[in-house]
C-alpha beads as a LAMMPS data file, in Angstrom:
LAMMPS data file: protein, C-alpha beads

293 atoms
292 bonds

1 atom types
1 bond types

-500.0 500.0 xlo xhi
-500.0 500.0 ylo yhi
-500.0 500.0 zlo zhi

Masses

1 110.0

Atoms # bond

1 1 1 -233.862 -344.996 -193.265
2 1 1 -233.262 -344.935 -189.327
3 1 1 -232.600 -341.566 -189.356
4 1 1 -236.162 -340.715 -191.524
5 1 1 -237.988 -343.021 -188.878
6 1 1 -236.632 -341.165 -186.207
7 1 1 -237.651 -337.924 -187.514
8 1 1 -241.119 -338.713 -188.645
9 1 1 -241.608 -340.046 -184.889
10 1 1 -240.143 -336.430 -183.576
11 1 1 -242.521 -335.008 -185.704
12 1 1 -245.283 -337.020 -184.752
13 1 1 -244.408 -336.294 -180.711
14 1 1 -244.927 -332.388 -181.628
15 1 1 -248.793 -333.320 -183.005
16 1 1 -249.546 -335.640 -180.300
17 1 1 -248.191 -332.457 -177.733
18 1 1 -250.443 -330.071 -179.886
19 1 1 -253.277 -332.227 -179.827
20 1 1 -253.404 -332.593 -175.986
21 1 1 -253.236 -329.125 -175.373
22 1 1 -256.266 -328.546 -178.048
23 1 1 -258.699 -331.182 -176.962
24 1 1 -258.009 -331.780 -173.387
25 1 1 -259.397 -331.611 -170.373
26 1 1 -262.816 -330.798 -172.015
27 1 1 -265.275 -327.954 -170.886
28 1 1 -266.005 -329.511 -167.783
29 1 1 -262.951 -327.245 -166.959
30 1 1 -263.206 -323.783 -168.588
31 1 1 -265.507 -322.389 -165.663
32 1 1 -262.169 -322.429 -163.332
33 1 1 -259.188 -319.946 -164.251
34 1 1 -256.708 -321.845 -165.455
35 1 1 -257.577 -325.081 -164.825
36 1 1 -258.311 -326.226 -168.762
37 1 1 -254.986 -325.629 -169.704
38 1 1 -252.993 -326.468 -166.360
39 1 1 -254.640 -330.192 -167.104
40 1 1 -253.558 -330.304 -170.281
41 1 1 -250.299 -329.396 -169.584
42 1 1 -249.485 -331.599 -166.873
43 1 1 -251.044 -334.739 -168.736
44 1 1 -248.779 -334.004 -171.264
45 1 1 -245.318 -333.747 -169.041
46 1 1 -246.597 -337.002 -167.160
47 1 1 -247.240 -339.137 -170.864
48 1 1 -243.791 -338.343 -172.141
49 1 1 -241.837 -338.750 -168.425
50 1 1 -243.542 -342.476 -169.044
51 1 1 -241.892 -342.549 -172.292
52 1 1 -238.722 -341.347 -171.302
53 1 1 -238.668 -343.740 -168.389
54 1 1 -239.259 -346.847 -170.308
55 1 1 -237.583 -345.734 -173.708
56 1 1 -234.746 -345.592 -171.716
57 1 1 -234.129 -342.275 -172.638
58 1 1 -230.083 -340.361 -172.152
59 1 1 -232.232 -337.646 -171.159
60 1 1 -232.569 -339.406 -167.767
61 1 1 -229.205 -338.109 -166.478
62 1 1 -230.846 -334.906 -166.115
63 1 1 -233.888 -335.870 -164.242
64 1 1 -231.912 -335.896 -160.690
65 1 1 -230.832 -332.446 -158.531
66 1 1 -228.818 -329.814 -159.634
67 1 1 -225.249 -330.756 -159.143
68 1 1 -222.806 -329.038 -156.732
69 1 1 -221.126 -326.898 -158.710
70 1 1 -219.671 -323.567 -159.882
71 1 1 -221.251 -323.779 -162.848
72 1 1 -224.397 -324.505 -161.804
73 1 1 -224.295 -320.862 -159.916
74 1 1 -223.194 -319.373 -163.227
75 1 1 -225.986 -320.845 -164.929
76 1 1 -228.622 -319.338 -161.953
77 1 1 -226.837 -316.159 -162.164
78 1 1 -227.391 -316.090 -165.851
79 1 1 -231.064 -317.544 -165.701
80 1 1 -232.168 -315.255 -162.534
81 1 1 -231.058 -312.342 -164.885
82 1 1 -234.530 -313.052 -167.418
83 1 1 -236.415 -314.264 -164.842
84 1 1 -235.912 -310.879 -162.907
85 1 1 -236.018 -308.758 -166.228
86 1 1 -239.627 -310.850 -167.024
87 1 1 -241.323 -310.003 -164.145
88 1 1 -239.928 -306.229 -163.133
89 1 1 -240.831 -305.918 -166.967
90 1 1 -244.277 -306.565 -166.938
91 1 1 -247.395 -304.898 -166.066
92 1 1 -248.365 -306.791 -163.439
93 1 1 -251.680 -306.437 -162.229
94 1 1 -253.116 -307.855 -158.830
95 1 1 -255.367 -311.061 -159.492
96 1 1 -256.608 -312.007 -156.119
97 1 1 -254.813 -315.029 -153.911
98 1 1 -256.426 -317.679 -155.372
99 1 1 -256.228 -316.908 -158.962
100 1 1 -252.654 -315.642 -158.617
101 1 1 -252.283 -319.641 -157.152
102 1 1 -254.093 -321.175 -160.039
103 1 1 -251.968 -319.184 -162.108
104 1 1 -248.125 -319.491 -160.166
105 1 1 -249.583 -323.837 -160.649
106 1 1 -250.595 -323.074 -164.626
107 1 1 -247.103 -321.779 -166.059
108 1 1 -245.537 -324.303 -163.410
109 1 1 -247.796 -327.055 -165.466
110 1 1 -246.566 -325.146 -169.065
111 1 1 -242.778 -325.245 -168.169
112 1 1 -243.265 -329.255 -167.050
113 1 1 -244.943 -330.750 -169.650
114 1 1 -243.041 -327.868 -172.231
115 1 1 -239.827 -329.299 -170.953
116 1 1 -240.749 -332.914 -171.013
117 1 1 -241.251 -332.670 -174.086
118 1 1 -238.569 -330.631 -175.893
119 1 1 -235.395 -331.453 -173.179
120 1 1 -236.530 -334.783 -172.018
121 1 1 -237.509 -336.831 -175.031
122 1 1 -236.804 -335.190 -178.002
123 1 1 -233.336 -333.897 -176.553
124 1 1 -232.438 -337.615 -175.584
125 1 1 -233.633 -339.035 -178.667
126 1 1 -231.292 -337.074 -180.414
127 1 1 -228.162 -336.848 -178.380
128 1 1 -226.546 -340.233 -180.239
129 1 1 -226.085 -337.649 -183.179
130 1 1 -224.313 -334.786 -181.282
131 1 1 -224.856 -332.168 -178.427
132 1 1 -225.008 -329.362 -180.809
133 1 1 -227.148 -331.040 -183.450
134 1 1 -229.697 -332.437 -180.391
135 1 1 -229.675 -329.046 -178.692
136 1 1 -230.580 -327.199 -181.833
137 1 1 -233.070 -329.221 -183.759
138 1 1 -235.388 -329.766 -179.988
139 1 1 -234.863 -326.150 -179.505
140 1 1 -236.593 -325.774 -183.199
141 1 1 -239.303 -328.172 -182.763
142 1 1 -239.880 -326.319 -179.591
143 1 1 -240.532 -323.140 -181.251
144 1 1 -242.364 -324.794 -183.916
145 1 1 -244.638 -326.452 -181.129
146 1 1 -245.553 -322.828 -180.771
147 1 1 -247.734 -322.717 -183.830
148 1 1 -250.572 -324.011 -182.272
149 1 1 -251.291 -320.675 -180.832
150 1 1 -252.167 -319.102 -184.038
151 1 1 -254.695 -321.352 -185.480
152 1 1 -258.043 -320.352 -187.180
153 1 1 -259.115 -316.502 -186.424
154 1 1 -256.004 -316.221 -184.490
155 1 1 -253.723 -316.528 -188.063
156 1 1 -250.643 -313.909 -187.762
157 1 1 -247.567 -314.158 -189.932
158 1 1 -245.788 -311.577 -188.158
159 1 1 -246.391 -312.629 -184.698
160 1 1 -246.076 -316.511 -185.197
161 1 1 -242.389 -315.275 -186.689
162 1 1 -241.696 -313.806 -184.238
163 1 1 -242.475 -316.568 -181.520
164 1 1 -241.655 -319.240 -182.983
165 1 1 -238.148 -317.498 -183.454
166 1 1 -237.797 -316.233 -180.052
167 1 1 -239.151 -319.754 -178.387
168 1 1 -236.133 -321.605 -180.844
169 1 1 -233.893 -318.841 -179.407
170 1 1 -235.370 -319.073 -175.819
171 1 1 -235.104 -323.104 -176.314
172 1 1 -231.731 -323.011 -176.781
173 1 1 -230.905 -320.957 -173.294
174 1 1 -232.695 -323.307 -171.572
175 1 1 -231.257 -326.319 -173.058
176 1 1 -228.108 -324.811 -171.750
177 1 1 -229.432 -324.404 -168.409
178 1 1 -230.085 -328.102 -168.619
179 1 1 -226.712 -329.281 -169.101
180 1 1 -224.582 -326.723 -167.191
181 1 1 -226.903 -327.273 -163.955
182 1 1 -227.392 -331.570 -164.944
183 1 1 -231.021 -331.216 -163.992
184 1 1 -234.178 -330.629 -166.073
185 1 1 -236.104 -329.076 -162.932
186 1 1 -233.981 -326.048 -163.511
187 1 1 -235.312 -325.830 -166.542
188 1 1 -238.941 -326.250 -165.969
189 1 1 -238.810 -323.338 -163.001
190 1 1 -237.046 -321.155 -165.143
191 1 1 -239.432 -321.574 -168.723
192 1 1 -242.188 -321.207 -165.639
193 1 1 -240.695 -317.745 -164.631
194 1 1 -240.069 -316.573 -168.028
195 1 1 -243.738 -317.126 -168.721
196 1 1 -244.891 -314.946 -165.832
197 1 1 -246.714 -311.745 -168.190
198 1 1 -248.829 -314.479 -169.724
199 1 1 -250.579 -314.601 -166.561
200 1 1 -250.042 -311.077 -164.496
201 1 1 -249.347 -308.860 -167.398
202 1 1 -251.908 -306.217 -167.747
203 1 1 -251.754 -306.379 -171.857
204 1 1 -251.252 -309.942 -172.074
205 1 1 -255.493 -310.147 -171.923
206 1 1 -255.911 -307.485 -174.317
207 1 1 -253.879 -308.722 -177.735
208 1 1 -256.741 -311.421 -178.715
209 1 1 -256.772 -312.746 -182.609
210 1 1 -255.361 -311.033 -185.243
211 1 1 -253.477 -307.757 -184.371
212 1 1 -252.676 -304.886 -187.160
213 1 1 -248.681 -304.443 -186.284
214 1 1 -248.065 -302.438 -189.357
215 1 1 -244.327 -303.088 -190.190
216 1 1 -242.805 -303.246 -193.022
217 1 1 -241.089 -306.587 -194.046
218 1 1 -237.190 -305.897 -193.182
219 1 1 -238.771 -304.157 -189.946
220 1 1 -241.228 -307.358 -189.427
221 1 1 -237.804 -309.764 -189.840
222 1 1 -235.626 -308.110 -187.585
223 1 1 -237.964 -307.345 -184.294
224 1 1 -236.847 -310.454 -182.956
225 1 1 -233.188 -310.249 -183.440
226 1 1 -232.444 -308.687 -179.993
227 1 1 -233.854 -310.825 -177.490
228 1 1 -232.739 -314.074 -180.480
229 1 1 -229.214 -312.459 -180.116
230 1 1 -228.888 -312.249 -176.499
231 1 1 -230.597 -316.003 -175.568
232 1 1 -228.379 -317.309 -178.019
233 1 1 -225.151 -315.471 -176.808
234 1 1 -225.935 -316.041 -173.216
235 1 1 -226.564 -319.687 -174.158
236 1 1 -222.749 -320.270 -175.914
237 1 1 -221.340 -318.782 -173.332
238 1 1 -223.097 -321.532 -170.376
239 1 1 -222.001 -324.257 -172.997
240 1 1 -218.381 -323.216 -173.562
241 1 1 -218.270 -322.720 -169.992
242 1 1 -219.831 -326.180 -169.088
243 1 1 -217.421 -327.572 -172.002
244 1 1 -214.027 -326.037 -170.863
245 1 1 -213.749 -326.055 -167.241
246 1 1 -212.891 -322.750 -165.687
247 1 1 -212.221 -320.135 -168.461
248 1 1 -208.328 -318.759 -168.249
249 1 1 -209.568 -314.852 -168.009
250 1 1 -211.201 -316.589 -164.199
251 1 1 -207.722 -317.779 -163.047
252 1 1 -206.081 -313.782 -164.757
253 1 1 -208.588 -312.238 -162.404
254 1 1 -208.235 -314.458 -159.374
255 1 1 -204.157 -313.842 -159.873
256 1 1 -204.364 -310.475 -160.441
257 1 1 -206.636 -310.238 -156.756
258 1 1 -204.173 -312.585 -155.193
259 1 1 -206.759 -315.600 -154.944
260 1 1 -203.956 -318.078 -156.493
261 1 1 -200.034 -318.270 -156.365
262 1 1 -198.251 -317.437 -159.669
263 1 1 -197.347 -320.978 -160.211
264 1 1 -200.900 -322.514 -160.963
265 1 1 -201.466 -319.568 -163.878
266 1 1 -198.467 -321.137 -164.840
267 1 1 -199.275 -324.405 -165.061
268 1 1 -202.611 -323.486 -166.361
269 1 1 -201.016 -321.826 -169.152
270 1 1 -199.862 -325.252 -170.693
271 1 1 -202.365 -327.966 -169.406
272 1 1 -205.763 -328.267 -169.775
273 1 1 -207.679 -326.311 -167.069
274 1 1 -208.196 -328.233 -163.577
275 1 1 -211.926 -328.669 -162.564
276 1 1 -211.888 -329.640 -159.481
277 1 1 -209.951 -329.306 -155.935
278 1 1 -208.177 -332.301 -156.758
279 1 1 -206.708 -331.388 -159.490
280 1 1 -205.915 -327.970 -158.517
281 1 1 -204.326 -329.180 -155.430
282 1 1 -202.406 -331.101 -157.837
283 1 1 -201.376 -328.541 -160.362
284 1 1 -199.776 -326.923 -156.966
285 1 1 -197.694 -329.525 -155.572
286 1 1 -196.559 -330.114 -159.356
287 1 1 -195.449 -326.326 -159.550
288 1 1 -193.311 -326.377 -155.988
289 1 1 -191.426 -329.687 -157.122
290 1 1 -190.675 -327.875 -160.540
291 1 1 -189.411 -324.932 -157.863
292 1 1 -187.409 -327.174 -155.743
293 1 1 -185.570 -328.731 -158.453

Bonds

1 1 1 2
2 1 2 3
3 1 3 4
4 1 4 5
5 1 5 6
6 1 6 7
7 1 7 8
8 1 8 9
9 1 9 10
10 1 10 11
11 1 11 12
12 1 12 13
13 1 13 14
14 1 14 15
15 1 15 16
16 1 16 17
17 1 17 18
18 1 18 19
19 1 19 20
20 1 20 21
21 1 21 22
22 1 22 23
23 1 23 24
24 1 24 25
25 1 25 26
26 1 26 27
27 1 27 28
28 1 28 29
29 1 29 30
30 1 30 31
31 1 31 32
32 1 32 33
33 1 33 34
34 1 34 35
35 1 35 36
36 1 36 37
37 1 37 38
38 1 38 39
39 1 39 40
40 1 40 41
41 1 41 42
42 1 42 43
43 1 43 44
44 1 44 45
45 1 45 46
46 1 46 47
47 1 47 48
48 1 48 49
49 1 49 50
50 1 50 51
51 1 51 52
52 1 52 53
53 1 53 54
54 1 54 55
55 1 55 56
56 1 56 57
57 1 57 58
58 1 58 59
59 1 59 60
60 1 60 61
61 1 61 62
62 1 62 63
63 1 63 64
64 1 64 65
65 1 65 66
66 1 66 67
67 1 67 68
68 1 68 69
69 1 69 70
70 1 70 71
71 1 71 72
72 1 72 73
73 1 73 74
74 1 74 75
75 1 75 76
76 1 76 77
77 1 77 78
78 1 78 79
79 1 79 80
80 1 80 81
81 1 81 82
82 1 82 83
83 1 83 84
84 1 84 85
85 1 85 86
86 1 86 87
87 1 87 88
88 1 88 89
89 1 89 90
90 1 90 91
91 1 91 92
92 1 92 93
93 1 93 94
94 1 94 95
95 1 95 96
96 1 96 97
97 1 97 98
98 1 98 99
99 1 99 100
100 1 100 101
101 1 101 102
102 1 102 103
103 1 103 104
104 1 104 105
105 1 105 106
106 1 106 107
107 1 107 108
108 1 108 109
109 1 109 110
110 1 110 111
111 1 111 112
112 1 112 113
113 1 113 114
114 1 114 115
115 1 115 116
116 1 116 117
117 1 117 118
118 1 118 119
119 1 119 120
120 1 120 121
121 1 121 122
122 1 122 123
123 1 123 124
124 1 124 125
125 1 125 126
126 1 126 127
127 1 127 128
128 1 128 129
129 1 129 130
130 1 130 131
131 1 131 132
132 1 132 133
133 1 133 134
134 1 134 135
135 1 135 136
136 1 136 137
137 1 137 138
138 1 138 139
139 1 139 140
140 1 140 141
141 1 141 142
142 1 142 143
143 1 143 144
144 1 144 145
145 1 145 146
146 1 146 147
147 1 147 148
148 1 148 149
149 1 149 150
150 1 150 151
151 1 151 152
152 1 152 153
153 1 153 154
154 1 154 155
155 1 155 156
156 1 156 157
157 1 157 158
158 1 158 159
159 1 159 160
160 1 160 161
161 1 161 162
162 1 162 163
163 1 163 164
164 1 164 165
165 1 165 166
166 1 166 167
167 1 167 168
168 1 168 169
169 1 169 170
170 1 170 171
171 1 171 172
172 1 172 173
173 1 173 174
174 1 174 175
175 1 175 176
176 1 176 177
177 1 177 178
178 1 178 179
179 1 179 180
180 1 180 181
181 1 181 182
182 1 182 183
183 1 183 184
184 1 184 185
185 1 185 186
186 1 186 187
187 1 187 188
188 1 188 189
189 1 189 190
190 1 190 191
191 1 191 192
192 1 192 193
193 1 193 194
194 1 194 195
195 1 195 196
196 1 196 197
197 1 197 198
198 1 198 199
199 1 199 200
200 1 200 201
201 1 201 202
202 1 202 203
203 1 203 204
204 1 204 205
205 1 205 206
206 1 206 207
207 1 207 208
208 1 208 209
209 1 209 210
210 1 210 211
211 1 211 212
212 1 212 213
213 1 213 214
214 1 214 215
215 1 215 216
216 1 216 217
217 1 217 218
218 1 218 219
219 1 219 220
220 1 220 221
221 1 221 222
222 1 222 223
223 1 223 224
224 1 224 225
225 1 225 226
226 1 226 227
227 1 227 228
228 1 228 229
229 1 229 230
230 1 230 231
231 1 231 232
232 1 232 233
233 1 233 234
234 1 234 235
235 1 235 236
236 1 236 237
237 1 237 238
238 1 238 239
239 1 239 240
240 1 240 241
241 1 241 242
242 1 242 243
243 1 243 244
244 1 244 245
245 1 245 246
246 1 246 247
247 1 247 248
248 1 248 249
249 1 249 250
250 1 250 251
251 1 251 252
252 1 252 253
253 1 253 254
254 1 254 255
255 1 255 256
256 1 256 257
257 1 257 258
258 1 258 259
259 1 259 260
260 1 260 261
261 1 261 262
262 1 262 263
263 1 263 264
264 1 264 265
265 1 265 266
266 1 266 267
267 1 267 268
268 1 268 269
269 1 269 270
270 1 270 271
271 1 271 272
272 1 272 273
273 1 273 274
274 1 274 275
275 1 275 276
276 1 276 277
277 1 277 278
278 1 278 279
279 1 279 280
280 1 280 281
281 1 281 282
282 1 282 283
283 1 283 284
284 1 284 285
285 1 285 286
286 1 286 287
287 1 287 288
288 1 288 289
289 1 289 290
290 1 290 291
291 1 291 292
292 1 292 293
């Protein structure tokens, strides 16, 4: 029964998001580029950072800076790699200063109340029951949030597949990002990035309502699989990574380039992996009084 009250609730939070976006600011906004749905998004972020706040919510751990730490370079290596593929990859098209403001602001506004949303609440809410489980099912309500895009005139089977699938995919990077960095911030700058065409892609303006694609139905199913395939690779790899210390095939490579002394591949090779310089510094002196005896 606790566990159908919490997901009714989950569901609930993904109307109350879709409403916002629908009915707010109002049209006292439309006249201004952007502005509508920048005010939407941001009221959004700030509601549910009050309801993580006072809920209490495990999600909080995240709210801070990214830590010090390898990993967190791995994981900015990893994100910079779509963030630089989104925006080489578009057709970007010069909007003016201001606009190009309003519009750097607008998917700023997307990725924090996006993120509030999907890692902050519903992410905590769910973490009693698992990592995996609460990574997975916010990364699906996330894509299912997504739905609200093709509404009325605007109806397409084939291209709310394939978003909703790719944001579930694209969810799960970024919830990865969020634990291998320890900050949701990373997050939000990087789902802001990776929305860049939406605003300074050339054919991002000209795909309005209902498009003929023409695909077949095995060709309609598998269009997403590539980009699914690689978010969702590149996302078990931060997590095993965040989950496992340094990987073994790091310490092969730093041996076979001299970077470390025989003895701590050694030691690595039947202990867990050390994490930090401590423990490193450890496994060392450990190794030399096996030596001296």
């Amino acid at each position: 029964m606790r566990n159908l009250r919490l997901g009714i609730s989950l569901i609930g939070i993904s109307f109350i998001s879709i409403l916002i976006l629908d009915f707010l600011p109002g049209p006292w906004a439309n006249e201004v580029p952007f502005a509508d749905s920048t005010f939407a998004y941001v009221v959004m972020g700030l509601v549910f950072y009050v309801a993580i706040y006072f809920l209490g919510s495990p999600s909080l751990q995240y709210f801070g800076l990214p830590r010090w730490h390898f990993k967190t370079g791995v994981g900015l290596l990893v994100g910079s790699f779509f963030v630089i593929s989104e925006i080489t990859g578009s057709d970007n098209v010069h909007l003016g200063t201001i606009i190009s403001i309003r519009g750097v602001i607008f998917l700023l506004a997307v990725g924090f109340g996006e993120e509030l949303v999907s890692r902050g609440l519903v992410y905590g809410a769910l973490e009693k029951f698992g990592n995996l489980s609460a990574i997975f099912i916010s990364s699906l309500l996330f894509g299912l949030m997504h739905l609200n895009l093709y509404t009325g005139g605007d109806w397409d089977p084939w291209e709310a597949y394939w978003h909703v699938t790719s944001a579930f995919a694209f969810g799960l990077l970024v919830c990865a990002l969020m634990i291998i960095t320890r900050s949701v911030w990373v997050a939000v700058i990087f789902h802001a990035l990776c929305d860049w065409s939406i605003v300074f892609d050339k054919a991002s303006a000209n795909l309005p309502g209902r498009q003929d694609w023409g695909v077949g139905f095995w060709e309609g199913v598998t269009v997403p699989f590539s980009n699914v395939s690689l978010y969702i690779a590149c996302a078990l790899v931060l997590l095993w990574i965040d989950r496992g210390g340094v990987p073994v095939w790091v310490y092969r490579l730093a041996l076979k380039w001299k970077l470390v002394k025989p003895e701590i591949f050694v030691a690595l090779c039947v202990a867990p992996a050390p994490t930090t310089g401590s423990e490193i510094r450890h496994s060392l002196s450990n190794s030399h009084k096996r030596k001296a005896i």
